[in-house]
VOBA-75046 format. One record per residue (C-alpha): x, y, z; residue number from 1; chain; residue in one letter. Coordinates in Angstrom, 2 decimals, decimal comma. Layout:
BEGIN
px py pz resi chain resn
X Y Z NUM A a;
...
END
This chain:
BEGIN
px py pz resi chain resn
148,75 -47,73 107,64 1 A x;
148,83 -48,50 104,04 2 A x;
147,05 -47,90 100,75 3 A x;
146,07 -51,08 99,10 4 A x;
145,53 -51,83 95,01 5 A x;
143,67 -54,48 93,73 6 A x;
144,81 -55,07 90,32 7 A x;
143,32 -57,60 87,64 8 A x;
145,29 -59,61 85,15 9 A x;
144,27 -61,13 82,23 10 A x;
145,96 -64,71 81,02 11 A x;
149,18 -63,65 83,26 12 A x;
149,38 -59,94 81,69 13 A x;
148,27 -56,70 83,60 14 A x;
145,50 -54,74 81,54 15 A x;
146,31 -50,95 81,30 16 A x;
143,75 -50,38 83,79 17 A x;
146,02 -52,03 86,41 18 A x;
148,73 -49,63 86,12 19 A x;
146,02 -46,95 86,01 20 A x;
144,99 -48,35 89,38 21 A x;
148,69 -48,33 90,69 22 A x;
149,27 -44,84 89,66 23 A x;
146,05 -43,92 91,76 24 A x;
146,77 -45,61 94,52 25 A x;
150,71 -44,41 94,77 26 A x;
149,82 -40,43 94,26 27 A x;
146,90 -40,84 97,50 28 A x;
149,85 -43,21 99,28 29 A x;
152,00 -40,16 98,72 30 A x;
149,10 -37,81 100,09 31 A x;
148,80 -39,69 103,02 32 A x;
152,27 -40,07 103,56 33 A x;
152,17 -44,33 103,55 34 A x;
153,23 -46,80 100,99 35 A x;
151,59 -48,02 98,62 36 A x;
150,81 -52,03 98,35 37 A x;
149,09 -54,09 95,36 38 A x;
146,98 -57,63 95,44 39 A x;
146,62 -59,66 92,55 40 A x;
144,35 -62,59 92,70 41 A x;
145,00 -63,87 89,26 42 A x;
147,48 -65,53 87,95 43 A x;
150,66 -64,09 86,70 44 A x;
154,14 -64,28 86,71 45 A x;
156,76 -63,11 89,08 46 A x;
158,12 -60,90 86,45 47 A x;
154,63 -59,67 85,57 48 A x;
154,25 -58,71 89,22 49 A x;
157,38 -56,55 89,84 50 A x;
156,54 -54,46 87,03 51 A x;
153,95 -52,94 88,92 52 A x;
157,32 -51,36 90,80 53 A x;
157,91 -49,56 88,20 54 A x;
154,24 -47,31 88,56 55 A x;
155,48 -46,72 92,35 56 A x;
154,31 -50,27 93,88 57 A x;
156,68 -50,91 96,98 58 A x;
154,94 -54,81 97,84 59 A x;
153,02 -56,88 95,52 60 A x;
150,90 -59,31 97,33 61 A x;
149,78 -62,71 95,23 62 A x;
147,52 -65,24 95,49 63 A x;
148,16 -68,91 94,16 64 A x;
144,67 -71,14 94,76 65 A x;
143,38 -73,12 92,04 66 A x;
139,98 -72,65 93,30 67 A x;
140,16 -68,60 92,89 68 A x;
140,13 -69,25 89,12 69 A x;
136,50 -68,74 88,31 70 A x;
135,29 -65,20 89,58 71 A x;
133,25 -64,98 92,63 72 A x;
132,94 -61,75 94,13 73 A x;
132,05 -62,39 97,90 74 A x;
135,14 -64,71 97,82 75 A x;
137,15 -62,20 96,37 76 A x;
136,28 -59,73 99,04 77 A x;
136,60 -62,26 101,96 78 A x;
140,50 -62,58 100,19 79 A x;
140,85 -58,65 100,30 80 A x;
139,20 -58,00 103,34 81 A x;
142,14 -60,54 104,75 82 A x;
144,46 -59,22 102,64 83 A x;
143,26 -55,50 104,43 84 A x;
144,06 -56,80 107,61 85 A x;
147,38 -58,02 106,56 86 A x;
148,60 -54,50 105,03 87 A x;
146,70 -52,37 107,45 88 A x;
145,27 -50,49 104,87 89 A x;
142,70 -48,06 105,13 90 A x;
142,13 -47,43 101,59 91 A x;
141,32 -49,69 99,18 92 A x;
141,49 -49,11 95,17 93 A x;
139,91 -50,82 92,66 94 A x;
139,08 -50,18 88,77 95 A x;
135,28 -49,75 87,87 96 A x;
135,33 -52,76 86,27 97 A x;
132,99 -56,10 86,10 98 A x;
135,23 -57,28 88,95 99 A x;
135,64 -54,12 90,90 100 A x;
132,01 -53,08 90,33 101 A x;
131,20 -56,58 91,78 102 A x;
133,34 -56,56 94,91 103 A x;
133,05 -52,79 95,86 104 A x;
129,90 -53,02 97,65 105 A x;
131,08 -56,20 99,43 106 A x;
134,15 -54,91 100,60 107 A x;
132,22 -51,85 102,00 108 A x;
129,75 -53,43 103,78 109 A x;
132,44 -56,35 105,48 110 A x;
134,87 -53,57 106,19 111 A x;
132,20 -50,42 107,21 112 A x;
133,87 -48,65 104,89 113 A x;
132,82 -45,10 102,65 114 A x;
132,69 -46,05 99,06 115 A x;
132,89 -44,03 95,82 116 A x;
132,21 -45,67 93,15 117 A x;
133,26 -44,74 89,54 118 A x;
136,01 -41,62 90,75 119 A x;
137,52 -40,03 88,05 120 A x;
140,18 -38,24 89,88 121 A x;
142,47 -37,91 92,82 122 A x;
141,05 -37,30 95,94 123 A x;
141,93 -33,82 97,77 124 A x;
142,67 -33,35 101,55 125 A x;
141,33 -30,27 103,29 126 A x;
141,71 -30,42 106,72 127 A x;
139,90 -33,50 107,49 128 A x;
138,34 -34,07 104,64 129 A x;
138,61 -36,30 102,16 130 A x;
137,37 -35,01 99,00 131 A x;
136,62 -37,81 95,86 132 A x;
135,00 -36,03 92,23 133 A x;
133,00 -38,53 90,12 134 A x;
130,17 -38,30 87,61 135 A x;
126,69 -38,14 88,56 136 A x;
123,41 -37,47 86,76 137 A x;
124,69 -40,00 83,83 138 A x;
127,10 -38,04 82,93 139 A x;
125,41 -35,00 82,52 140 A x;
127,92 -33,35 86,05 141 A x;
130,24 -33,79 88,19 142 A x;
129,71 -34,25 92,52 143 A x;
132,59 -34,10 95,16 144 A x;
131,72 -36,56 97,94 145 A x;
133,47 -36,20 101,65 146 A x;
134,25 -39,44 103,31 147 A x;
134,74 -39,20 107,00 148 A x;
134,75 -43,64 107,51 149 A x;
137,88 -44,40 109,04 150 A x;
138,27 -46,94 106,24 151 A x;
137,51 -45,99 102,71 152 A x;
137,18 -47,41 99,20 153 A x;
137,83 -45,91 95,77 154 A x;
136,69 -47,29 92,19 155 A x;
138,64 -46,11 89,46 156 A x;
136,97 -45,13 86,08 157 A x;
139,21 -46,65 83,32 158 A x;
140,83 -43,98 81,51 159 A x;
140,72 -41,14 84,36 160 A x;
144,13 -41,40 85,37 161 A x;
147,35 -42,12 83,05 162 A x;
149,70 -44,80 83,91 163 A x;
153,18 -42,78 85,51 164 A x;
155,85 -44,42 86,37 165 A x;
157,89 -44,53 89,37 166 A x;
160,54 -46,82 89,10 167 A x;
161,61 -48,81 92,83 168 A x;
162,31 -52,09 93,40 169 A x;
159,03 -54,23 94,63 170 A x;
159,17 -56,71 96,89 171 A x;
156,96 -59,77 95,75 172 A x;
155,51 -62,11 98,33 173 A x;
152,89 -64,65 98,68 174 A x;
149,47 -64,37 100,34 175 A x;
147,54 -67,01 101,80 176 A x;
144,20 -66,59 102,40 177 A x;
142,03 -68,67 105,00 178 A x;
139,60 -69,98 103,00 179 A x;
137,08 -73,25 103,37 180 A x;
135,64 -74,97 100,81 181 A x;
132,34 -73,74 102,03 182 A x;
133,18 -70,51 100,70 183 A x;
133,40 -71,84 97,41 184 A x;
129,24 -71,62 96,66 185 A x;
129,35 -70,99 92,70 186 A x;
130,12 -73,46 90,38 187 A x;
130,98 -72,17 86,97 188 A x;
129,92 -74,46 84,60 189 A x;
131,26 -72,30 81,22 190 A x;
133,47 -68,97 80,48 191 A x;
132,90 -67,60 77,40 192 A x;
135,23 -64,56 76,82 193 A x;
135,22 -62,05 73,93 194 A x;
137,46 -62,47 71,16 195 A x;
138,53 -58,93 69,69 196 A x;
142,42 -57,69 70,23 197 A x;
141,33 -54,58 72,27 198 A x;
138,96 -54,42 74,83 199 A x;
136,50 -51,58 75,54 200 A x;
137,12 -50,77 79,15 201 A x;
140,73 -50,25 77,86 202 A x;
140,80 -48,57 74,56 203 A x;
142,17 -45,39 74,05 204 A x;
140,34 -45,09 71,17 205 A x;
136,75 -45,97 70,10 206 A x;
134,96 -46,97 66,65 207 A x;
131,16 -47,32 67,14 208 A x;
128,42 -47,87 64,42 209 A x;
124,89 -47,78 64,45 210 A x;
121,43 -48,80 62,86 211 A x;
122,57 -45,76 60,16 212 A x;
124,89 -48,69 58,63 213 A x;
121,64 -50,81 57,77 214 A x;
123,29 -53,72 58,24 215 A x;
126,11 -56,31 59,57 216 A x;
127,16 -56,81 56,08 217 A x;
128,79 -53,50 56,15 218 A x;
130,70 -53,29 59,25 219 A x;
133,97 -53,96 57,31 220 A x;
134,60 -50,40 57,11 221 A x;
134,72 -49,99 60,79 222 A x;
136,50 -52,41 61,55 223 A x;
138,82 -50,96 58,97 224 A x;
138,75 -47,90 60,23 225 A x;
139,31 -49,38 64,22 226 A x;
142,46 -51,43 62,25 227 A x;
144,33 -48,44 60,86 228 A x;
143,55 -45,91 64,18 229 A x;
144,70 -49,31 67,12 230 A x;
141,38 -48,48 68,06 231 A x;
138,26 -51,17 69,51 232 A x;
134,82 -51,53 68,03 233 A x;
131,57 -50,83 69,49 234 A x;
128,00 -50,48 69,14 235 A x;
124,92 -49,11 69,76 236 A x;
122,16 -50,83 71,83 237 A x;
119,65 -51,55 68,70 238 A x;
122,99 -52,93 66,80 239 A x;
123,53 -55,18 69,31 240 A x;
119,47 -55,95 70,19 241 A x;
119,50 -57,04 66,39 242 A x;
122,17 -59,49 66,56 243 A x;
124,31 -57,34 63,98 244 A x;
127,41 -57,20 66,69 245 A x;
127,40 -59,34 69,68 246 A x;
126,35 -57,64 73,12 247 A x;
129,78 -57,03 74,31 248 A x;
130,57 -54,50 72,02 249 A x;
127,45 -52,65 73,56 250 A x;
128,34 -49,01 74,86 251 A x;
125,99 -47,29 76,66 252 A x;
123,90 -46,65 79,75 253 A x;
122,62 -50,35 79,83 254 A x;
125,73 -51,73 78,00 255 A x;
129,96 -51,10 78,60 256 A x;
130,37 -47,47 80,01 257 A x;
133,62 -46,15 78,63 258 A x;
136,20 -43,22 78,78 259 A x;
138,55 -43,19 75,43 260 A x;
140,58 -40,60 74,50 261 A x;
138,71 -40,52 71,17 262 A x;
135,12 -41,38 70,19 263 A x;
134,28 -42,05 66,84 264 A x;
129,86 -42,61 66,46 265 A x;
128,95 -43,69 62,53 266 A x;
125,33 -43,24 62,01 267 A x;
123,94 -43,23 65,55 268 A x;
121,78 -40,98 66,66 269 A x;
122,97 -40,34 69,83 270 A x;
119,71 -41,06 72,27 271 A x;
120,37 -40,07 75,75 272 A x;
120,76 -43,72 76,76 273 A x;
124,27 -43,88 74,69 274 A x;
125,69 -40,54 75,82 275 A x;
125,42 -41,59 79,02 276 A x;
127,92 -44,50 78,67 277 A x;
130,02 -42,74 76,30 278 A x;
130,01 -39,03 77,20 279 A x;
133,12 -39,99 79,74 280 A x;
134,97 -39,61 76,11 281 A x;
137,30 -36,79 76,19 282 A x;
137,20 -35,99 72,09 283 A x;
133,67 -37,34 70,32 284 A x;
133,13 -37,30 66,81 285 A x;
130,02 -37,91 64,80 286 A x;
129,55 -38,69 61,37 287 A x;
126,04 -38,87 60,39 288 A x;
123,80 -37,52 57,33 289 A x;
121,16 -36,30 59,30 290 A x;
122,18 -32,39 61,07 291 A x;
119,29 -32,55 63,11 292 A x;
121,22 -36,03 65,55 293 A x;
121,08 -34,94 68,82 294 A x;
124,52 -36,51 69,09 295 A x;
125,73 -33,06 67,16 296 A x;
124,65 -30,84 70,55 297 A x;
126,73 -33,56 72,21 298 A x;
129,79 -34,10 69,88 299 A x;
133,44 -31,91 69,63 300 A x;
133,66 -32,38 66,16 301 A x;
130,89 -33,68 63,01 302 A x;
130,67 -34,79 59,71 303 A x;
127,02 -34,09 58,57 304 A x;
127,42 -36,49 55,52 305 A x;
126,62 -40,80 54,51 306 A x;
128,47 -43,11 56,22 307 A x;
129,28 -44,98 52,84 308 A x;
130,76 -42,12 51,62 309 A x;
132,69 -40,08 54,32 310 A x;
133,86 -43,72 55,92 311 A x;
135,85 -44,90 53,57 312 A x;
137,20 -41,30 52,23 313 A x;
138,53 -40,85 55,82 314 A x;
140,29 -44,61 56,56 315 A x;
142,12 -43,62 52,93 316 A x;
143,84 -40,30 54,54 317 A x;
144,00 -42,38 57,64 318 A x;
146,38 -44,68 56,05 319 A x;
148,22 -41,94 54,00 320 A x;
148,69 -40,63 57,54 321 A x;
149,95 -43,24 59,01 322 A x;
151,94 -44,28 55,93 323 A x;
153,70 -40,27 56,62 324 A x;
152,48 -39,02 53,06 325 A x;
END
């Protein structure tokens, strides 16, 4: 009996949310009294793969086949489901991801396995119980589901758990998957990624405009703002609808759902559709000049004030800040 991570890499690097994902999986291997193993299906290098022995990881399991490049999610799971088998696992964890959001429901149907889907903490044991908290109502509360399947799988909301290390020494070996070429039943024909230096599902911390910036044109001072704080940029659903940012800096119900340390909304309104996706936050701020935003009710802290005016006032003692004056 095992625990089993599946961790995603980006150009041979491990995202944050990887190590959040070995973390998780570690403290319920410790709860359950089994080790704790990892799968990465991406490419990355040996070095890359041992660090996830320092977060607690006692095997790292790794795929090398060319034809696992592009992203298909019933292959993927058909290489987990193996991979499963392999580690005797009986519960899987993945992030909440494009990927994991993808493969989740695959997994749990191939395997008959309990899923919950977007957890945002660690699972408790009461008798035999197995107790996983996650979000429900978009946000709006919080529901503890039991699993009882003899196999289970967790998704991970980004940001739920912090990376904690656990330094031991991880073995590294090589998985191969049995796999035809009949499997193989997407061809993709293009991959257009996003360019930006931080990526939403990973930021700590969050700058997001709205229409109440009345145009692209003026975006410089959140991106300014994003520069001095290390934080990403987002936007509202109109923004994006508009063409004034491109669609994957959308945050909201129908866009990227995220879970930041900080929040930072400049002139958006706050419409139920964008707390949903962004309510996950655990410090929001709003600066807007009208006190009647509903994202006020919503928000720890506002700035009831113009955009043009409190914006660029606050990147100034920003950067005094973080100058130490």
């Amino acid at each position: 009996m095992s625990v089993l991570v599946f961790v995603e890499a980006s150009e041979g690097k491990f995202k944050k949310s990887a190590f959040e994902a070995a973390t998780y999986g570690v403290k319920v291997g410790t709860l359950l009294g089994v080790e704790t193993h990892a799968l990465c299906i991406d490419e990355a290098a040996e070095s890359e793969l041992k660090s996830l022995g320092d977060y607690g990881i006692s095997k790292v399991w790794y795929v090398n086949d060319s034809r696992l490049r592009n992203f298909d999610p019933l292959v993927y799971a058909k290489v987990i489901t193996q991979a499963e088998a392999q580690t005797n696992a009986d519960v899987l964890v993945l992030i909440q991801s494009y990927s994991g959001k993808a493969i989740a429901p695959v997994l749990a149907a191939k395997l008959r396995a309990g899923l919950v889907s977007g957890a945002i903490d660690l699972p408790v044991l009461e008798g035999n119980s197995f107790l996983v908290k996650k979000n429900v109502f978009s946000g709006k509360a919080f529901a503890t589901y039991e699993m009882h399947s003899a196999k289970k799988i967790i998704s991970l909301m980004s940001n739920s758990i912090a990376p904690e290390k656990k330094p031991i020494d991880a073995t590294v070996a090589a998985f191969k998957p049995e796999l035809e070429d009949s499997d193989f039943r997407v061809t993709v024909k293009e991959v257009v990624k996003a360019s930006g230096t931080i990526s939403l599902s990973d930021a700590e911390i969050v700058v997001s405009g709205g229409r109440g910036l009345k145009g692209p044109e003026n975006w410089g001072m959140v991106e300014e703002m994003a520069g001095i704080l290390g934080a990403a940029t987002a936007c509202s659903r109109p923004v994006a609808d508009i063409h004034w940012r491109p669609h994957t800096e959308h945050v909201g119900q129908t866009g990227v759902a995220i879970r930041p340390n900080l929040y930072i909304a400049i002139g958006i309104s706050g419409a139920i559709q964008h707390l949903a996706g962004v309510n996950g936050s655990k410090v929001m701020v709003v600066i807007n000049k009208d006190p009647e935003a509903p994202f006020f009710k919503a928000a720890d802290y506002g700035i009831v004030g113009d955009a043009f005016e409190v914006v660029p006032k606050l990147n100034e003692a920003f950067r005094k800040f973080k100058a130490g004056n």
